[in-house]
GUDREN-656382 format. One record per atom (N, C-alpha, C): residue in three letters; x, y, z; atom name. Coordinates in steps of 0.02 Angstrom, whole numbers, plus 32768, in hexadecimal, padded with zeros to 4 digits. Each point is the difference from the previous one (the first is absolute). Layout:
<rs>
r resn=ALA, xx=X, yy=Y, zz=Z, name=CA
...
</rs>
This chain:
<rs>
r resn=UNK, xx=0FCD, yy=8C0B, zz=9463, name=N
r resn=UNK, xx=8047, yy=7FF0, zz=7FF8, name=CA
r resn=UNK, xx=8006, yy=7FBD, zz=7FDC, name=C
r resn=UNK, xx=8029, yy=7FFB, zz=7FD0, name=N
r resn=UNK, xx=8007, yy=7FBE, zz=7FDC, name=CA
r resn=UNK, xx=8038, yy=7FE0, zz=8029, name=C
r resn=UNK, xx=7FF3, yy=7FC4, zz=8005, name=N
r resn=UNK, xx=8025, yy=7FCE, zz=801B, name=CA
r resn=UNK, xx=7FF6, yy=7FB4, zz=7FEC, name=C
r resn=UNK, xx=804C, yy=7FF1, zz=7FF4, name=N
r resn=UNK, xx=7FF3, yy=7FAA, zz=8007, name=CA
r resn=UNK, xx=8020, yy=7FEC, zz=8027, name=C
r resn=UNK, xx=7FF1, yy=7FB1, zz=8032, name=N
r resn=UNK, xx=8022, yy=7FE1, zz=802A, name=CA
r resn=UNK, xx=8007, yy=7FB9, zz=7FF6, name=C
r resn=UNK, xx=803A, yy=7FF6, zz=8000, name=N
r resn=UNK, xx=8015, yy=7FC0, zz=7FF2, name=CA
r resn=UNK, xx=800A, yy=7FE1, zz=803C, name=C
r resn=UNK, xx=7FEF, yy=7FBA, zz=7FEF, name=N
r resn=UNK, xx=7FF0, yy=7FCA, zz=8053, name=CA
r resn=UNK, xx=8017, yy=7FAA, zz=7FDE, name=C
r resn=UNK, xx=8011, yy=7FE2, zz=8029, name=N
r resn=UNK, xx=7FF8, yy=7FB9, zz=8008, name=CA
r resn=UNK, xx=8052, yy=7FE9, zz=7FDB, name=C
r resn=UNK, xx=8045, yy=8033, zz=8011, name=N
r resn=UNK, xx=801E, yy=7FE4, zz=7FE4, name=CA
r resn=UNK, xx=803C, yy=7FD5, zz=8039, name=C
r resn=UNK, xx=8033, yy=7FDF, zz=8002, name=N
r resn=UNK, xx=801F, yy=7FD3, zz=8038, name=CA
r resn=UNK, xx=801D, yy=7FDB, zz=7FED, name=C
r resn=UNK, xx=8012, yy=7FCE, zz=8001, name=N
r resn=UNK, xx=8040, yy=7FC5, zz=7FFF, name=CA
r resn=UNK, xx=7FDC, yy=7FBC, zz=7FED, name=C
r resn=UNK, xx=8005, yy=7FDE, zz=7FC1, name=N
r resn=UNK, xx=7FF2, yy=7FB3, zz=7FF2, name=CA
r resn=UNK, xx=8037, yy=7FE2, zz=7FEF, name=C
r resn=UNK, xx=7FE9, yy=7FCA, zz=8000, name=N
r resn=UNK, xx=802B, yy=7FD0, zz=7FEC, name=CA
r resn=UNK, xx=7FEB, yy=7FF7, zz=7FC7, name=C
r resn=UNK, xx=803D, yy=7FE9, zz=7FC9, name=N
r resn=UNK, xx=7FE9, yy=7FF5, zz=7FAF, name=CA
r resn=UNK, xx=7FD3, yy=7FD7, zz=7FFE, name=C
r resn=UNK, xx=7FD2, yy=7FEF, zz=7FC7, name=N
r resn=UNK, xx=7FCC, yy=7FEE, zz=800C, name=CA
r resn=UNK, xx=7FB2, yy=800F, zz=8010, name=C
r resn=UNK, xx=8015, yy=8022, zz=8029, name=N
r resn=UNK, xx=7FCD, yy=801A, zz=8027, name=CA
r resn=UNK, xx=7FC6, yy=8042, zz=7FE8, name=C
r resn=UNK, xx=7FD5, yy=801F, zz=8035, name=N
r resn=UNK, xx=7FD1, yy=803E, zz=7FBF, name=CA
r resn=UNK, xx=7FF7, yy=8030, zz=804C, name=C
r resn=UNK, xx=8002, yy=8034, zz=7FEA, name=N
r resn=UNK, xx=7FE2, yy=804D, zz=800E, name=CA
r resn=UNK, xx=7FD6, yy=800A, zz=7FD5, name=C
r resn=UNK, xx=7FC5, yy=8022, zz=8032, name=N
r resn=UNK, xx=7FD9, yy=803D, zz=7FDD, name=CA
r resn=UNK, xx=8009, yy=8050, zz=801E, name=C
r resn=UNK, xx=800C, yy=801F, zz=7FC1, name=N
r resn=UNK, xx=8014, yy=803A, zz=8036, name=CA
r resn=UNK, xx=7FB8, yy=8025, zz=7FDA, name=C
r resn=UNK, xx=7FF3, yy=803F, zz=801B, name=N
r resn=UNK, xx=7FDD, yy=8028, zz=800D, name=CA
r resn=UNK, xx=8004, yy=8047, zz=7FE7, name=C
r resn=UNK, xx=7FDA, yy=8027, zz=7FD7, name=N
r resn=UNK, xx=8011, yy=8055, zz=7FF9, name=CA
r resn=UNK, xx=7FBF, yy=8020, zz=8014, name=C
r resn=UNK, xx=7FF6, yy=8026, zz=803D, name=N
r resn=UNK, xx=7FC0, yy=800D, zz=8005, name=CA
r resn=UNK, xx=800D, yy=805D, zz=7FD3, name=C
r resn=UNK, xx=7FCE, yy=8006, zz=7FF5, name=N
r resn=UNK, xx=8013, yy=8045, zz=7FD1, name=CA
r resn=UNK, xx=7FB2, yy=8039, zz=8012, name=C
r resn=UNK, xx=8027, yy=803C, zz=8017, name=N
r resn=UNK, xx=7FC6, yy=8022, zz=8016, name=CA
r resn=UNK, xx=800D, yy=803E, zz=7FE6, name=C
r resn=UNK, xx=7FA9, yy=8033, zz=8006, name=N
r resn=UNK, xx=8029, yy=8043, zz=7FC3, name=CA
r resn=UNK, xx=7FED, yy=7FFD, zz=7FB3, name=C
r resn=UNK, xx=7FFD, yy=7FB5, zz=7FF1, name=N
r resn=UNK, xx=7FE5, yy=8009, zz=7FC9, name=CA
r resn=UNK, xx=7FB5, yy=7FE7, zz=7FED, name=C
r resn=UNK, xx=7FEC, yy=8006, zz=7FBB, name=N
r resn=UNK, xx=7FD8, yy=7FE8, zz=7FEE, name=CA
r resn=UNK, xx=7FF4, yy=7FB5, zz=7FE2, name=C
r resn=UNK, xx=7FFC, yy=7FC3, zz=8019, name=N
r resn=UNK, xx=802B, yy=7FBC, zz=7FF7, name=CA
r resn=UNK, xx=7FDD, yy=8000, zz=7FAE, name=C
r resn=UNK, xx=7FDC, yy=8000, zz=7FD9, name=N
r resn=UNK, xx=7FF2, yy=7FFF, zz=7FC3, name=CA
r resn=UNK, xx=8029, yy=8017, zz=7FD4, name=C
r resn=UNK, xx=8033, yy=803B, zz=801F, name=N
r resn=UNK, xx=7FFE, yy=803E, zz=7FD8, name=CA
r resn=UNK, xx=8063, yy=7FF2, zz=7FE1, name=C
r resn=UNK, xx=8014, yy=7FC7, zz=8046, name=N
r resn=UNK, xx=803D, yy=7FEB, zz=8003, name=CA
r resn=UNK, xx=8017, yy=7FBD, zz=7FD7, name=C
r resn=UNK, xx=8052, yy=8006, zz=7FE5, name=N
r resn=UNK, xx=8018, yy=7FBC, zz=8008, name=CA
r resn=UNK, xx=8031, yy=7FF4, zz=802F, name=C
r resn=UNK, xx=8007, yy=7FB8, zz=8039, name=N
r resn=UNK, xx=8035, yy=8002, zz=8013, name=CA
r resn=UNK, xx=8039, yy=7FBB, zz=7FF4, name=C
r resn=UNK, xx=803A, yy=801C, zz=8012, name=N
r resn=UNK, xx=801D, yy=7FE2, zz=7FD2, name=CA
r resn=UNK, xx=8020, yy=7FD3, zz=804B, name=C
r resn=UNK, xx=803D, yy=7FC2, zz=8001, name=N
r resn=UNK, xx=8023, yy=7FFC, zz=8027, name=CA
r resn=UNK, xx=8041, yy=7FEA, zz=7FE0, name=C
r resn=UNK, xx=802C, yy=802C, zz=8032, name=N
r resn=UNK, xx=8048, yy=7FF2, zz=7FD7, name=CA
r resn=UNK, xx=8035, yy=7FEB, zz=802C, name=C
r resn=UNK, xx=803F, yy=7FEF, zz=7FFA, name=N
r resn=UNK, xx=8034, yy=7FEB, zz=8048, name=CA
r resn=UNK, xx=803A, yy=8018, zz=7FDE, name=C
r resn=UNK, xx=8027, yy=800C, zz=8029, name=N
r resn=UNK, xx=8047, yy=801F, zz=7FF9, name=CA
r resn=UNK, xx=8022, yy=7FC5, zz=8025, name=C
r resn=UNK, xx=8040, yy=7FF2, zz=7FE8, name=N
r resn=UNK, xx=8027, yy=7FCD, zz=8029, name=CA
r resn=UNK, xx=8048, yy=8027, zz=800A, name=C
r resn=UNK, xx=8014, yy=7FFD, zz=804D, name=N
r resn=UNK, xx=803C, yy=803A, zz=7FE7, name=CA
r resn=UNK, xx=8034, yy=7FF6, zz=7FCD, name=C
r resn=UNK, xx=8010, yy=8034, zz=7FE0, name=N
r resn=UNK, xx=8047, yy=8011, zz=7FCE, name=CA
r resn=UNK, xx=7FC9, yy=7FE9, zz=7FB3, name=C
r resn=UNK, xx=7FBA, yy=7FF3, zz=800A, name=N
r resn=UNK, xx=7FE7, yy=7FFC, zz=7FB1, name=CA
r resn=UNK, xx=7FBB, yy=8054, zz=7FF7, name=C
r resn=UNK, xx=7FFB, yy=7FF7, zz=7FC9, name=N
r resn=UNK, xx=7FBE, yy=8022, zz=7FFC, name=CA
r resn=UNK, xx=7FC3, yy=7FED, zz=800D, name=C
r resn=UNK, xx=7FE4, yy=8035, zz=8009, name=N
r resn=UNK, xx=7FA5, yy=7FDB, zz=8018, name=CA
r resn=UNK, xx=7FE1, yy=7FE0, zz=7FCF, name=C
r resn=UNK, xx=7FE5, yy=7FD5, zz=7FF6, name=N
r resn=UNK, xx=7FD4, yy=7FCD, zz=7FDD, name=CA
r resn=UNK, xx=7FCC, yy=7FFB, zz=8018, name=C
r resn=UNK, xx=7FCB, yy=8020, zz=7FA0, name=N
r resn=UNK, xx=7FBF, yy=7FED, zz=8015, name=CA
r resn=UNK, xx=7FF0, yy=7FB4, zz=8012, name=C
r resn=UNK, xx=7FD1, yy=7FF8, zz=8004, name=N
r resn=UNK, xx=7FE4, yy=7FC0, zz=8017, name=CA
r resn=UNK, xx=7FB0, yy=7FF3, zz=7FE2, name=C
r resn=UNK, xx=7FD2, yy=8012, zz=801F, name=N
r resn=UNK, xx=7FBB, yy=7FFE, zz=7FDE, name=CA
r resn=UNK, xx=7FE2, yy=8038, zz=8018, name=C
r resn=UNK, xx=7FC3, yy=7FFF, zz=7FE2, name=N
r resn=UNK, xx=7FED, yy=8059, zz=7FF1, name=CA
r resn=UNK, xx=7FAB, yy=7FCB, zz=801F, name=C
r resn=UNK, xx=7FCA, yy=8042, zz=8012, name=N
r resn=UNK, xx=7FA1, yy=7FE2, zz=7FF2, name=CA
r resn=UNK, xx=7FF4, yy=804C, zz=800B, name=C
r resn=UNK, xx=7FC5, yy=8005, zz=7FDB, name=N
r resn=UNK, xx=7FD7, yy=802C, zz=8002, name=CA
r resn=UNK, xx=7FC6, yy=7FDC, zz=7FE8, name=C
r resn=UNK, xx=7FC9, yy=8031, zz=8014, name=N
r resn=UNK, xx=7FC4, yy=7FFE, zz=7FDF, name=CA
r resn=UNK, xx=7FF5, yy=8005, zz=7FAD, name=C
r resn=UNK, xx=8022, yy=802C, zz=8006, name=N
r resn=UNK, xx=7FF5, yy=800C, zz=7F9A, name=CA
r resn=UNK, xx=8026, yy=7FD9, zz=7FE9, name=C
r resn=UNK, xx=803A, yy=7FF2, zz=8001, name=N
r resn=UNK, xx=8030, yy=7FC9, zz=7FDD, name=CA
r resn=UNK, xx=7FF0, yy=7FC5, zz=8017, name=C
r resn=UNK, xx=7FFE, yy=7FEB, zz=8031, name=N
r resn=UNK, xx=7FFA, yy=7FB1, zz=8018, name=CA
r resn=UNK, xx=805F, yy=7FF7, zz=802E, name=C
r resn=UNK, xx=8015, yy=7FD1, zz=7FE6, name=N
r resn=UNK, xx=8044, yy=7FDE, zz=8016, name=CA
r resn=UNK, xx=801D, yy=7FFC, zz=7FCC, name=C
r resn=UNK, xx=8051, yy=8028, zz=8020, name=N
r resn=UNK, xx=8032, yy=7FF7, zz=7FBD, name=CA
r resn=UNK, xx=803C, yy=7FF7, zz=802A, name=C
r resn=UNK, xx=8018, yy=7FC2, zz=7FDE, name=N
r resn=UNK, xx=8043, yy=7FEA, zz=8021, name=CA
r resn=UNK, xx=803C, yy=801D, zz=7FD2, name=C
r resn=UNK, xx=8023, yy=8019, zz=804A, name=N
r resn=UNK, xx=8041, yy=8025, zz=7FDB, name=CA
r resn=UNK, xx=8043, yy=7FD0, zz=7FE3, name=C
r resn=UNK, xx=8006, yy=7FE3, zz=804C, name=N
r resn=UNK, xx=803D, yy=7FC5, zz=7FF6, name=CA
r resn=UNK, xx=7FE4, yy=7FB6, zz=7FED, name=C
r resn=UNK, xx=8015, yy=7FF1, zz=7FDA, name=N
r resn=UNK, xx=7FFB, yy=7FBA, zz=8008, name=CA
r resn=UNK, xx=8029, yy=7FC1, zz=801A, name=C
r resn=UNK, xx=802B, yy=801E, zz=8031, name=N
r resn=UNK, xx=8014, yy=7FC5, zz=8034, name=CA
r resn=UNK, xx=7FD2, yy=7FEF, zz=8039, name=C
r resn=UNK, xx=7FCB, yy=8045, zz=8004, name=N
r resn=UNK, xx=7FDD, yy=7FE4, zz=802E, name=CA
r resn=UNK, xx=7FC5, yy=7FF1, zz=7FD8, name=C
r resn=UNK, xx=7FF5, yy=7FF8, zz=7FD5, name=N
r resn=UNK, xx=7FB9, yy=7FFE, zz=7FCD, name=CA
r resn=UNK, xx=7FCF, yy=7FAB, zz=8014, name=C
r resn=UNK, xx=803D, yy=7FDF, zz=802A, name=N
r resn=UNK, xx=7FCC, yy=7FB6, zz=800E, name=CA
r resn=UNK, xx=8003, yy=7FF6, zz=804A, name=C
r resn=UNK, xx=800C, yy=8038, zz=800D, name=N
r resn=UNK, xx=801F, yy=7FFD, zz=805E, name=CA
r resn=UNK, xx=7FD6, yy=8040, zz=8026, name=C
r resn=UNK, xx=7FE5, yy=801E, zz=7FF6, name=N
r resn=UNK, xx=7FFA, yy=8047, zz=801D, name=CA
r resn=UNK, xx=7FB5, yy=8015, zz=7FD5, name=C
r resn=UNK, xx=7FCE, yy=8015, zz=8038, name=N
r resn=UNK, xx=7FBD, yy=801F, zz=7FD6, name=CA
r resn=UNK, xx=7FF6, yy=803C, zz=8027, name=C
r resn=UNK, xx=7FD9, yy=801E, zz=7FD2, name=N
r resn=UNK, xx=7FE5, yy=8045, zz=802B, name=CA
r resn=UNK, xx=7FB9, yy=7FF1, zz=7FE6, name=C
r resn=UNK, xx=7FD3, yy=803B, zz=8047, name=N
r resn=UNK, xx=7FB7, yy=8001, zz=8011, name=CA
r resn=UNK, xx=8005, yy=8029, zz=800F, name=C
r resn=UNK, xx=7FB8, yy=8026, zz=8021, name=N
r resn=UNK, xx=7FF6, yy=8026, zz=8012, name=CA
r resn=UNK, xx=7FBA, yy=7FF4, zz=801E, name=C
r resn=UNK, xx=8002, yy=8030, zz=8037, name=N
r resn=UNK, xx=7FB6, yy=8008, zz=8023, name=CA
r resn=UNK, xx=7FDD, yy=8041, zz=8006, name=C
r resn=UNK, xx=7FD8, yy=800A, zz=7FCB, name=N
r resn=UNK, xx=7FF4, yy=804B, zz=7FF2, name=CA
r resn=UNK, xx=7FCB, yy=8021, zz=8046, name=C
r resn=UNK, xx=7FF7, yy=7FC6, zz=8027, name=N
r resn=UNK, xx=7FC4, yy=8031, zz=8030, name=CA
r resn=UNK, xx=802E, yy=7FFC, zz=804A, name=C
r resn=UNK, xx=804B, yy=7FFE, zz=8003, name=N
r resn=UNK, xx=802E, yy=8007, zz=801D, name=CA
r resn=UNK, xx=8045, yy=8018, zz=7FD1, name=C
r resn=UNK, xx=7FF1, yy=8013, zz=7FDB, name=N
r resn=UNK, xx=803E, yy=8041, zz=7FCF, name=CA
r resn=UNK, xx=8040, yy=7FD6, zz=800B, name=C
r resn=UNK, xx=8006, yy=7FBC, zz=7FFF, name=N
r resn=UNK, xx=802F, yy=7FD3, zz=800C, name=CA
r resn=UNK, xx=801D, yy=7FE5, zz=7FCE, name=C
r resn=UNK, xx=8036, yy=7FFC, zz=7FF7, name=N
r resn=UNK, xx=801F, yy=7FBD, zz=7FBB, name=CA
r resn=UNK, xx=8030, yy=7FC6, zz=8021, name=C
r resn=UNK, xx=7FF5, yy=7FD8, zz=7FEA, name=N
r resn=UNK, xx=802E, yy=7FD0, zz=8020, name=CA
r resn=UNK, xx=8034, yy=7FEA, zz=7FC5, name=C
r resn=UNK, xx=803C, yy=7FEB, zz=8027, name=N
r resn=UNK, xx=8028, yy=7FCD, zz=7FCB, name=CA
r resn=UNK, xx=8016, yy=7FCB, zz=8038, name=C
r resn=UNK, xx=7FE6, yy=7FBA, zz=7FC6, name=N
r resn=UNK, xx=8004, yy=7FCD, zz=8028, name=CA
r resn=UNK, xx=8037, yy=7FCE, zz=7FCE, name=C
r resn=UNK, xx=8042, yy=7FF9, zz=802B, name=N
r resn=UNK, xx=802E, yy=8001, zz=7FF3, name=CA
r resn=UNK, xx=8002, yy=7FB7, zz=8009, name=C
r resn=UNK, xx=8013, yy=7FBD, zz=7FCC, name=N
r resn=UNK, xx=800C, yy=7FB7, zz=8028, name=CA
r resn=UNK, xx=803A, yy=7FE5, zz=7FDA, name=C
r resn=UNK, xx=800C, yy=7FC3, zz=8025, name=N
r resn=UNK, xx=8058, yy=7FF3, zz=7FE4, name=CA
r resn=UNK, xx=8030, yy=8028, zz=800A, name=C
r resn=UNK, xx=8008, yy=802B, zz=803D, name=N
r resn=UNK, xx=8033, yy=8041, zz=7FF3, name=CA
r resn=UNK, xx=803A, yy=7FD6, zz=7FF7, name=C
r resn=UNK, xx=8041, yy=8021, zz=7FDD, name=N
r resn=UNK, xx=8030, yy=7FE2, zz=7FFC, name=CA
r resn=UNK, xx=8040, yy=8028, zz=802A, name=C
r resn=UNK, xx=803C, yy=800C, zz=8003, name=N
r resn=UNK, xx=801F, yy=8027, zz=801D, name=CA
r resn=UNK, xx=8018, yy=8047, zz=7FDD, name=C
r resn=UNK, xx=7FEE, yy=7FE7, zz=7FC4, name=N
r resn=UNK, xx=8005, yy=8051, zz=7FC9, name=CA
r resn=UNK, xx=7FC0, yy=802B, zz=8009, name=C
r resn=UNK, xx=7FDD, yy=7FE6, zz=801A, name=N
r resn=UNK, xx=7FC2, yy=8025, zz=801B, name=CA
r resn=UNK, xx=7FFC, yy=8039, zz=8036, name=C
r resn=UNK, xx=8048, yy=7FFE, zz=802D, name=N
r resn=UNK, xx=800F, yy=801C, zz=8026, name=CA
r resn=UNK, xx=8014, yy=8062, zz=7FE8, name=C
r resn=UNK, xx=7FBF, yy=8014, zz=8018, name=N
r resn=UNK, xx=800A, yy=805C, zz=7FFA, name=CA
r resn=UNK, xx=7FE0, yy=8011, zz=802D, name=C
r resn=UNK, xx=7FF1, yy=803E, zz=7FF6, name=N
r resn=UNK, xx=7FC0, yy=8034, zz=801D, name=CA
r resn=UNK, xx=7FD9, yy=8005, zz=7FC1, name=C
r resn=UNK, xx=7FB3, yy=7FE2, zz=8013, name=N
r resn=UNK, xx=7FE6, yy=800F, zz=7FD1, name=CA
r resn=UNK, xx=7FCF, yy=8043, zz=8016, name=C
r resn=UNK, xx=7FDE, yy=8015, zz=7FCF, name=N
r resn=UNK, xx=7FEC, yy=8050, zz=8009, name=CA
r resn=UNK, xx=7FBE, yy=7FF6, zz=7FD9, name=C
r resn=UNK, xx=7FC5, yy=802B, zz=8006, name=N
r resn=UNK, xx=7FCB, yy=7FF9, zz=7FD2, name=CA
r resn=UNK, xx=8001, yy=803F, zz=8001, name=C
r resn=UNK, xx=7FE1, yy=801D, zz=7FC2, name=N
r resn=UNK, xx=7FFC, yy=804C, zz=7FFC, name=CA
r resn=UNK, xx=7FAB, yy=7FF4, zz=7FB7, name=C
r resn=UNK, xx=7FF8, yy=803C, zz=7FFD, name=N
r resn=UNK, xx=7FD0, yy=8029, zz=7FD9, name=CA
r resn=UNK, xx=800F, yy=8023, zz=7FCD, name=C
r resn=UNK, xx=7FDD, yy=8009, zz=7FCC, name=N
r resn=UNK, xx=7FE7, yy=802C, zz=7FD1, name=CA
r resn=UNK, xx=7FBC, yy=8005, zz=7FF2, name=C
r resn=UNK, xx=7FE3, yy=804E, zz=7FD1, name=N
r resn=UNK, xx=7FBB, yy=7FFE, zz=7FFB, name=CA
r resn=UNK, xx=800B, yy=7FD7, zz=7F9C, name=C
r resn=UNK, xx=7FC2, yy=7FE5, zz=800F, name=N
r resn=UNK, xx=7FF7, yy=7FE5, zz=7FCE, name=CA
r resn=UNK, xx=7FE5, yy=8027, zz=7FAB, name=C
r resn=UNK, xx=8001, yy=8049, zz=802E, name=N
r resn=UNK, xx=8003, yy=8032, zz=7FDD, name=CA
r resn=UNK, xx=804E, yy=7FF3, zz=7FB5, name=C
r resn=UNK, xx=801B, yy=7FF6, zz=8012, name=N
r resn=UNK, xx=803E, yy=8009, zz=7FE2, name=CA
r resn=UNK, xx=7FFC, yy=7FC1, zz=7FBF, name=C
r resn=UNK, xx=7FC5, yy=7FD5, zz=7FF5, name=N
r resn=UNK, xx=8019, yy=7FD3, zz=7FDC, name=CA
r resn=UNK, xx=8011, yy=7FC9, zz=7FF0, name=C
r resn=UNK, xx=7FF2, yy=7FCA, zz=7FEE, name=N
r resn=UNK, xx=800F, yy=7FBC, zz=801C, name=CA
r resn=UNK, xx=8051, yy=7FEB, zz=7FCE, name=C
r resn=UNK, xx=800A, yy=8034, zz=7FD0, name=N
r resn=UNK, xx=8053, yy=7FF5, zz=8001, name=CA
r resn=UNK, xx=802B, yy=801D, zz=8037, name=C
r resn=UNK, xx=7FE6, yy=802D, zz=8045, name=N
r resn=UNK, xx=802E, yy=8013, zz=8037, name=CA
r resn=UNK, xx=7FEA, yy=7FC5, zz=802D, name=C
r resn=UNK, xx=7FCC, yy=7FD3, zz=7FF5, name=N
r resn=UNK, xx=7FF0, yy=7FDE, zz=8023, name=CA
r resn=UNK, xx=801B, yy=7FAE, zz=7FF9, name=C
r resn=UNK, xx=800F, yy=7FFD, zz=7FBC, name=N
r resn=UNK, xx=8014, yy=7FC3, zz=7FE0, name=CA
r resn=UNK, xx=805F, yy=8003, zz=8004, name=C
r resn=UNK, xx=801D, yy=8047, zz=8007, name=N
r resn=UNK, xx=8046, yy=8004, zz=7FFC, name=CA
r resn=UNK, xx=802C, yy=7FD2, zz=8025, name=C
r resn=UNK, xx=7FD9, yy=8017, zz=8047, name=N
r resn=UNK, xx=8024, yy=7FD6, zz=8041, name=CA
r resn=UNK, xx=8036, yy=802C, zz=801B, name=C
r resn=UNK, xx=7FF4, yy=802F, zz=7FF4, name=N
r resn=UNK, xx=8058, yy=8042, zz=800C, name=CA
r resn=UNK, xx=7FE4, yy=8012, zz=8020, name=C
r resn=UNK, xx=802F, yy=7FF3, zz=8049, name=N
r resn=UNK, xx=7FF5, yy=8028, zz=8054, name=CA
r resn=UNK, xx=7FF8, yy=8063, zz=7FE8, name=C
r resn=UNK, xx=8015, yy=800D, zz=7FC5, name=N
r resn=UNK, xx=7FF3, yy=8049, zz=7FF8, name=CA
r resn=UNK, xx=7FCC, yy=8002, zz=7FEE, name=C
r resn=UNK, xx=7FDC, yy=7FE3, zz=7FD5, name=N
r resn=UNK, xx=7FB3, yy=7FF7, zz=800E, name=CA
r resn=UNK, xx=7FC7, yy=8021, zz=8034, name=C
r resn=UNK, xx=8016, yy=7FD9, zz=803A, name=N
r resn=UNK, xx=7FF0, yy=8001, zz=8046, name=CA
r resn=UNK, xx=8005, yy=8046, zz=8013, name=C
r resn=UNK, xx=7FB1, yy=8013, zz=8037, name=N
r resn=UNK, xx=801F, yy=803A, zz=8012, name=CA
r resn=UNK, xx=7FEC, yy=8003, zz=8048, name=C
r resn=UNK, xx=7FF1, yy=7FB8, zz=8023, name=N
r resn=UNK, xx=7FFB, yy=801C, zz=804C, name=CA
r resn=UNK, xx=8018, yy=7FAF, zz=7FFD, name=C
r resn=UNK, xx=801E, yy=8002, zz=803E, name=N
r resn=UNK, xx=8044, yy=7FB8, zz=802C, name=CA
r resn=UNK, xx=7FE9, yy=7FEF, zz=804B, name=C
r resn=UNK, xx=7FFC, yy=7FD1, zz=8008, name=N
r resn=UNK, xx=7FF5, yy=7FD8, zz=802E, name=CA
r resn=UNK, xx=804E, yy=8019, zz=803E, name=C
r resn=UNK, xx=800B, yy=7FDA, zz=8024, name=N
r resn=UNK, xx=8034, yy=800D, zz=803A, name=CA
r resn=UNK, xx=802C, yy=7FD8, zz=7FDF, name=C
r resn=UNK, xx=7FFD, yy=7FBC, zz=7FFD, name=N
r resn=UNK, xx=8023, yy=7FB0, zz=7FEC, name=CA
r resn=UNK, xx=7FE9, yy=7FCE, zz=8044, name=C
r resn=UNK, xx=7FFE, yy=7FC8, zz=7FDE, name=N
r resn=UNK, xx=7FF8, yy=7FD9, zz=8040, name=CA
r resn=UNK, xx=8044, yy=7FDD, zz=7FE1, name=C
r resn=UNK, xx=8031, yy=7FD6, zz=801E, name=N
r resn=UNK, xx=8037, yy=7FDD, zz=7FFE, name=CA
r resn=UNK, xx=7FEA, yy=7FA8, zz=7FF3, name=C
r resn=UNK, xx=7FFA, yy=7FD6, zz=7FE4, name=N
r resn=UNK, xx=7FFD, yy=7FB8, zz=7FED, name=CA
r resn=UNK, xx=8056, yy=7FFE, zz=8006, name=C
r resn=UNK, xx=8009, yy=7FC3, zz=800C, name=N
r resn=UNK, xx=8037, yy=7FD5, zz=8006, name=CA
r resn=UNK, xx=7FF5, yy=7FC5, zz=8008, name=C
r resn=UNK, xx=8014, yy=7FC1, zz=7FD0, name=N
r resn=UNK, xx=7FF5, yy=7FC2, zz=7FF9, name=CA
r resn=UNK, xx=8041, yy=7FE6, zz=7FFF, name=C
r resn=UNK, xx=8004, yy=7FBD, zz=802B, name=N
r resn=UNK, xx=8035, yy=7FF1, zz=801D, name=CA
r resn=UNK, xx=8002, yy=7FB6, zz=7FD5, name=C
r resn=UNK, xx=804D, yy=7FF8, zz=7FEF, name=N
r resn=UNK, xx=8009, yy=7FC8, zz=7FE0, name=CA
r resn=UNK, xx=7FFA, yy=7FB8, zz=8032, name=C
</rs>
């Protein structure tokens, strides 16, 4: 069964850093890219940064491009995004999801949640002014 789970998200104060968590099972971690994106209500989802093995790291947004990294731990099928300086526009559900890397590193480079074809739950961030 493919699955991802998103973890480590909660309440800061601006300033401040989360790392949240996508553990991802089901697949083949080589074979994937994952991406992480946030929805804030009443906007659209926004990519954020992408890692795989074959591509490396590709940043979607660049508001978070000096604030926010992604990793990964391939012998725990894990990615992290480690989020610092949150500000209060930072405030969504962010979500990590998958694609196979089958598809391309222009489906991989797009950053379009249609892209994506397996979703995390959301974990909720909220940063408090």
């Amino acid at each position: 069964e493919v699955q991802l789970v998103e973890s480590g998200g909660g309440l800061v104060q601006a300033g401040g850093s989360l790392r949240l968590s996508c553990a991802a099972s089901g697949f083949t971690f080589d074979d994937i890219a994952i991406g992480w994106f946030r929805q804030a209500p009443g906007k659209e989802r926004e990519g954020l940064l992408c890692i795989s093995n074959t591509y490396g790291r590709i940043n979607y947004a660049d508001s978070v491009k000096d604030r926010f990294t992604i990793s990964s731990d391939s012998a725990k099928n894990t990615v992290y995004l480690q989020m610092n300086n949150l500000k209060p526009e930072d405030t969504a559900v962010y979500y990590c999801a998958a694609m196979g890397t089958f598809r391309g590193i222009g489906a991989v480079r797009s950053g379009m949640p249609q892209a994506y074809d397996y979703w995390g739950q959301g974990t909720q961030v909220t940063v408090s002014s």
